[in-house]
Steps between C-alpha positions, in 0.01 A plus 500: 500500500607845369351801683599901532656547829222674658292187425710301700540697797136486519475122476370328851468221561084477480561580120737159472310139500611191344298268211537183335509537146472206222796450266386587153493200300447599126853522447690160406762521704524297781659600854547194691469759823111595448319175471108403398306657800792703628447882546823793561466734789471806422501847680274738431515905576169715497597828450235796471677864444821602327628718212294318277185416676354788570168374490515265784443172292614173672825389302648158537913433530581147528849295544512117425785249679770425292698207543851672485514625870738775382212685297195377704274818598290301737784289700662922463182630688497164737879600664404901507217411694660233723807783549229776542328302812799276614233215546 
């Protein structure tokens, strides 16, 4: 997820909720990772104001797992929060 930085410094946590999305399967390739019946996790941001919603229209910003840990937004937002609350 891409946002201006006064988006993102008026993200809270509220706007942030997790959702299981199905693998689209009209493509041929097959990814031995995502199996029949499988979904992905995916993080989704709600965000309602900013530059270019002026309107106040509910906008949707999501980030999906990614199996390379080094470019993963959702295992990225899983250590910021576990550093952010020491759990």
């Amino acid at each position: 997820m891409m946002f201006r930085s006064e988006v993102t410094r008026q993200i809270r946590l509220p706007d942030l909720f997790a959702h299981d999305v199905e693998p689209n399967r009209n493509n041929n390739t097959e990814d031995a990772s995502c199996r029949e019946g499988q979904f992905v996790l995916g993080v989704v941001l709600m965000m309602r104001q900013g530059k270019t919603n002026k309107d106040g229209k509910i906008q949707y910003g999501v980030a999906v797992r990614n199996k390379e840990v080094d470019v993963c937004p959702v295992g990225a937002l899983a250590f910021y929060l576990l550093e952010l609350w020491s759990v």
